[in-house]
C-alpha positions in Angstrom: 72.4 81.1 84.6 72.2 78.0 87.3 76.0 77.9 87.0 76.3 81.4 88.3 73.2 81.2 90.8 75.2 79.7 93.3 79.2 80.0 94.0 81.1 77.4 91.8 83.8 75.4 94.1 86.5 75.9 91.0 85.6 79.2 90.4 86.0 80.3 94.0 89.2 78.5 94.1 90.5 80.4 90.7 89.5 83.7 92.2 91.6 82.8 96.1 94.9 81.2 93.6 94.6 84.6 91.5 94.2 87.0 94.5 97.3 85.2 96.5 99.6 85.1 94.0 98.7 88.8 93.3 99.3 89.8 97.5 102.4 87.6 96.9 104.1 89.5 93.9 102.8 93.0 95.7 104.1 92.0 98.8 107.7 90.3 97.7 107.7 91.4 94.0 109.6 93.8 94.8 113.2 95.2 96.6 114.6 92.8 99.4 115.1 96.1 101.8 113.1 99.3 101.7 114.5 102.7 101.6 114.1 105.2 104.7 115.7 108.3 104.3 119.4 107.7 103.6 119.4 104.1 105.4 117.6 100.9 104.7 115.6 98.2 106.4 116.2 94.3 106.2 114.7 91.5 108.0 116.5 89.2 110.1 117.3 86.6 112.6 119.1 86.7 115.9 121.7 84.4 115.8 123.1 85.2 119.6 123.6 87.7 122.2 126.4 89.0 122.1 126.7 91.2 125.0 123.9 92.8 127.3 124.5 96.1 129.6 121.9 98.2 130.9 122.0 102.1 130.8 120.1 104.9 131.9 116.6 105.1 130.4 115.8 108.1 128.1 112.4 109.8 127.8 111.0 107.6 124.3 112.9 104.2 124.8 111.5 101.2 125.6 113.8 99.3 127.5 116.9 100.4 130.0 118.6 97.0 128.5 120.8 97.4 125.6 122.3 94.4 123.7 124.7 93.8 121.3 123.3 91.0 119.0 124.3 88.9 116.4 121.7 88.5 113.1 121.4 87.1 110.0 120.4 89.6 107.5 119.5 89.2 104.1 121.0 92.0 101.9 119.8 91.9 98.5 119.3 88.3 98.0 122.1 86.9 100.3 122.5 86.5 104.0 125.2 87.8 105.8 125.7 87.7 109.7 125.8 91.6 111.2 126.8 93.1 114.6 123.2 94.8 115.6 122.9 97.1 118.3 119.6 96.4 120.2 118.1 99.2 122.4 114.1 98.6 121.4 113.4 95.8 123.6 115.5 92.8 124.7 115.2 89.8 122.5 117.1 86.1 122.6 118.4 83.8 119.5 115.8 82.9 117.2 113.8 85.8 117.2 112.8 87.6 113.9 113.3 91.1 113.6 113.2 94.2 111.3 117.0 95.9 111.4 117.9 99.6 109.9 121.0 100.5 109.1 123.5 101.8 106.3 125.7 99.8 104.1 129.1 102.1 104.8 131.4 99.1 104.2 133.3 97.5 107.5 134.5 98.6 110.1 131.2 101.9 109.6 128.5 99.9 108.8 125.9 100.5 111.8 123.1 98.3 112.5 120.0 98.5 114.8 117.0 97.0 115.6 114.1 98.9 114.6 110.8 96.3 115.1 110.1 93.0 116.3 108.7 90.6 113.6 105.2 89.7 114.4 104.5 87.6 111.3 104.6 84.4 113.0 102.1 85.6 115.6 99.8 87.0 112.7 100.1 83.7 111.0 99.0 81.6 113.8 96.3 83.9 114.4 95.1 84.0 110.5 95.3 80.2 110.5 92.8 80.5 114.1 90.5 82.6 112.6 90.0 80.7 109.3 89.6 77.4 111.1 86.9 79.2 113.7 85.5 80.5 110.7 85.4 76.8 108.8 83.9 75.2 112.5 80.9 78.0 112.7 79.8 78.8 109.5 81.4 76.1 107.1 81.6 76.3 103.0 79.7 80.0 103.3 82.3 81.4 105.6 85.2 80.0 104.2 84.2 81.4 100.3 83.5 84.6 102.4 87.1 84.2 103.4 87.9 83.7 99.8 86.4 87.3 98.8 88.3 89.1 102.0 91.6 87.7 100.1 90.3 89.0 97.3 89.8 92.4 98.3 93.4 92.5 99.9 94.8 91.7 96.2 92.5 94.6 95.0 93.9 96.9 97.2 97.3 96.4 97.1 97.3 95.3 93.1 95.0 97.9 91.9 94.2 101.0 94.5 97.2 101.4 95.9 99.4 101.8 93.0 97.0 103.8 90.9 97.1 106.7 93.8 100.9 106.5 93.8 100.6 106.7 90.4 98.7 110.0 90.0 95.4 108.7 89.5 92.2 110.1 90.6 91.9 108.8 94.4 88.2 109.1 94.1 87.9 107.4 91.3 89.7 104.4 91.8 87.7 104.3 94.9 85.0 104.3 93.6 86.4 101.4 90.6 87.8 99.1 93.6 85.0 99.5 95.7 82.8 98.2 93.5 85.1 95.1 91.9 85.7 93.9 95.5 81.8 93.7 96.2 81.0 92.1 92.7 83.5 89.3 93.5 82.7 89.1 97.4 79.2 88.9 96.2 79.7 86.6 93.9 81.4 83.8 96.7 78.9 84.4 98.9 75.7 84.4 97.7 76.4 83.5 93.6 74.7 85.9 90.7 70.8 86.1 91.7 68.4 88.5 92.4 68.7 88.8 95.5 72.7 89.6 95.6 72.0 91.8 92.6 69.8 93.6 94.6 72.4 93.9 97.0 75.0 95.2 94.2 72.6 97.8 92.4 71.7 99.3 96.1 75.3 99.0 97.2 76.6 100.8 94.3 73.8 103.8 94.2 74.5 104.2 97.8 78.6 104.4 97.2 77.7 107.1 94.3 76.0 109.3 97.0 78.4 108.6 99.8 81.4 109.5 97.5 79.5 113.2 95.9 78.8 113.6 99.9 81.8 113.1 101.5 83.6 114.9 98.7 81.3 117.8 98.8 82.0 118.1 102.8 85.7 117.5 102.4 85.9 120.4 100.3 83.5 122.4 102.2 85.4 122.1 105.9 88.7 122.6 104.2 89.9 119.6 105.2 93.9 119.5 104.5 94.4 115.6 104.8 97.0 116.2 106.6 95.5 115.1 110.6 97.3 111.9 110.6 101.1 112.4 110.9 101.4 109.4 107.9 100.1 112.2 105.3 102.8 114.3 106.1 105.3 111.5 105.8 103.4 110.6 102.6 102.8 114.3 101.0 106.8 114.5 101.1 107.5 111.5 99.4 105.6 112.0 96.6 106.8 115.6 95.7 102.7 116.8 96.7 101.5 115.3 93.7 99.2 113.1 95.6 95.5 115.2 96.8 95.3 114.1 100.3 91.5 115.1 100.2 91.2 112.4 98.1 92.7 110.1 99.6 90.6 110.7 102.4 87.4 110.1 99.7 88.4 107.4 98.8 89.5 105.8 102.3 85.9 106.8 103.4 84.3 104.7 100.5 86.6 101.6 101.0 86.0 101.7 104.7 82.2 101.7 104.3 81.8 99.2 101.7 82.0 96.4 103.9 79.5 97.0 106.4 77.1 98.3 103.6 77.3 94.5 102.3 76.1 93.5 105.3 73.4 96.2 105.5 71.7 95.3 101.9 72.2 91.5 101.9 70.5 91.8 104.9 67.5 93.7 103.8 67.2 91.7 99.9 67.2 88.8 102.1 64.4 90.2 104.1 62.5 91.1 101.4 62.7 87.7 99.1 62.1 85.9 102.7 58.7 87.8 103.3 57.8 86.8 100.0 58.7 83.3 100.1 56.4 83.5 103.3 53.4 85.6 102.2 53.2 85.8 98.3 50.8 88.1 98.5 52.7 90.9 99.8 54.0 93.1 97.4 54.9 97.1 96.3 54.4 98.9 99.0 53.5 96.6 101.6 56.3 94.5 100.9 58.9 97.5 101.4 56.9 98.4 104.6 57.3 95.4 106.4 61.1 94.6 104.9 61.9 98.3 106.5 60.9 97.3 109.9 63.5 94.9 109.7 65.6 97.6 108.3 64.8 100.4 111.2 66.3 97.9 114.0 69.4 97.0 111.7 69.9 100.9 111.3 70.2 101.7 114.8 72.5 98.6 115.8 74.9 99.0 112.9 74.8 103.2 113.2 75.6 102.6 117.1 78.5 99.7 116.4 79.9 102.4 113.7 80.0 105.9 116.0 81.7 103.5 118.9 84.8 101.9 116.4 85.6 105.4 115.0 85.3 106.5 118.6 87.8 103.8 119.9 90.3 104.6 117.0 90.5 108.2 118.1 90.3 107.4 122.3 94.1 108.3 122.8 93.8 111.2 121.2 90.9 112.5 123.3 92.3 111.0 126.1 95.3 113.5 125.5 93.4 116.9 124.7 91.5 116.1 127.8 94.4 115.8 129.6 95.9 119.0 129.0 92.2 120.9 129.3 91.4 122.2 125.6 88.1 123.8 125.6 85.7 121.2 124.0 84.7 123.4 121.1 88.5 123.8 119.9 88.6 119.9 120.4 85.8 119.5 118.3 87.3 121.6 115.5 90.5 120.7 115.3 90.7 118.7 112.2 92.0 115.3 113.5 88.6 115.0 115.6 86.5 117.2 113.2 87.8 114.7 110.6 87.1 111.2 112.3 83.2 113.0 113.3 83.1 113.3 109.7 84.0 110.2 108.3 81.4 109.1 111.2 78.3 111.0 109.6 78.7 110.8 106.3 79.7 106.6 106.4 76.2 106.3 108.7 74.4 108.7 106.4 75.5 105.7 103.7 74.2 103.0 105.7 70.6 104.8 106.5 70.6 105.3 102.8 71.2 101.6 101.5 68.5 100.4 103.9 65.7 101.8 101.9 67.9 102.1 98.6 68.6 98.3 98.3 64.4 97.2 99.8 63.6 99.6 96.8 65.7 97.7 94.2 64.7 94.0 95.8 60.7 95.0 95.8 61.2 95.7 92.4 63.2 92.9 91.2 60.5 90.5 93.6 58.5 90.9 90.6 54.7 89.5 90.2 55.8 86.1 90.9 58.2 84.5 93.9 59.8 82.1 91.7 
């Protein structure tokens, strides 16, 4: 039981090889180009401009610069050098970029730039944040790291290709939810009772939020299709995917992280006034953990309303702009939607405050050892 009490340095570094090697294969496992409607995108590198003219500049493009550029592209496991026609935004040799075309065979093959490759950038500021993390909050923050990787390998091993697959989006949810806070428990805190406080009032509260949010889902008639990537994905997949679901299950995967936060925050508040005072107990104990808990409500419920606030600020932005009455903004179902997922996610995190001081008073037992 000692061995599991704390994280163990070669488990945690079995769990980060196994949940890298699993985002590798997802992530390069499969096709070297991806199919869009009848023409395909590859990754490349610009060799040289060839040629830059500037044109007039149409209502949706970016630049009034068009080039004519020169890129390796690797089709289907070889590289070959392509004429690419650039009219996204100007770029010079060396750059990585993301090219769509079709393979017609010379002289009708036609080439264009479609993104610019921001991996490098991402990369530089992965490596920043991991070594900030290492500076701040040492071994703890870094295994905490460990259990983020994880739950990237969860989702794209696990959730994402049981929903494509025809599987209960709820459900798998539900299953991923709680395998990514085991194992993100587990390299932060180790097996105890105080993290299995957390996992037992994490768990009831994700049963509730799931039955609510699936209960209101159905109730509002929400279609799942408010964000313009449903549609895309609803005719893909022949409508054999329940876009309700989905939305289920992105509400329980989206909530699970700061409900970690929430009930290791108030186990740790409970075994701490007992280390303190070991005469407190029952309902004394749960009393003066929850006044720790009513501040940590109000902070996290306030922090919560204002990032689902700033996700949707373009969109308000624009109804604003073109005068909608504020009740028909208020029902439409992208905004009705996003208030949703706002009340029922904070009616999850009110819930695990006194869920999880419930479970850890309990657990506390007659004795602080």
């Amino acid at each position: 039981m000692t061995f599991l009490s704390r994280p163990n340095f070669f488990v945690v570094m079995a769990i980060l090889a196994l949940s890298l090697g699993a985002i590798f294969y997802a992530v390069f496992g499969g096709e070297s180009s991806v199919n869009l409607a009848d023409e395909k995108i590859f990754e490349g590198k610009v060799l040289k401009v060839i040629e830059e003219r500037t044109v007039p500049n149409p209502v949706g493009q970016r630049s009034n610069l068009e080039q004519e550029l020169l890129v390796e592209v690797g089709l289907y496991g070889k590289k070959e050098n392509k004429t690419v026609l650039n009219d996204f935004v100007p770029v010079k040799a060396g750059d990585s970029i993301y090219v769509q075309g079709q393979l017609l065979g010379e002289p009708d093959e036609v080439f264009y730039v479609l993104d610019i490759g921001r991996k490098k950038g991402l990369l530089w500021l992965a490596i920043f944040f991991t070594a900030l993390v290492g500076v701040v909050s040492g071994k703890k923050g870094l295994y905490a790291l460990v259990g983020l990787v994880f739950s990237f390998a969860v989702i794209f091993l696990f959730i994402i290709p049981k929903i494509l697959g025809g599987s209960n989006p709820i459900l798998i949810g539900l299953a991923g939810a709680v395998l990514i806070l085991v194992v993100a428990l587990y390299v932060s805190y180790g097996f105890n009772r105080k993290s299995l406080s957390a996992l037992i009032g994490i768990s009831i509260t994700l049963l509730i939020v799931g039955l609510m949010a699936n209960y209101s889902i159905s109730a509002m008639h929400f279609s799942g299709f408010s964000a313009e990537e449903a549609i895309y994905l609803s005719s893909q997949t022949d409508n054999s995917l329940s876009l309700a679901g989905i939305l289920v299950a992105g509400i329980l995967i989206a909530v699970i992280g700061i409900l970690d936060d929430i009930a290791v925050t108030q186990a740790s508040t409970v075994f701490s006034l007992v280390s303190v005072s070991g005469e407190l107990r029952g309902a004394k104990l749960f009393k003066k953990a929850m006044e720790v808990g009513k501040d940590h409500i109000s902070a996290v419920i306030n922090t919560l309303v204002l990032a689902y606030t700033g996700a949707a600020l373009p969109l308000l932005l624009l109804l604003t702009l073109n005068k909608f009455p504020l009740g028909f903004v208020v029902n439409g179902e992208i905004i009705a939607e996003e208030i949703a997922q706002t009340l029922i996610s904070s009616s999850g995190l009110v819930l695990a405050v006194p869920i999880t001081t419930a479970v850890a008073v309990f657990l506390v037992g007659r004795n602080s050892k």
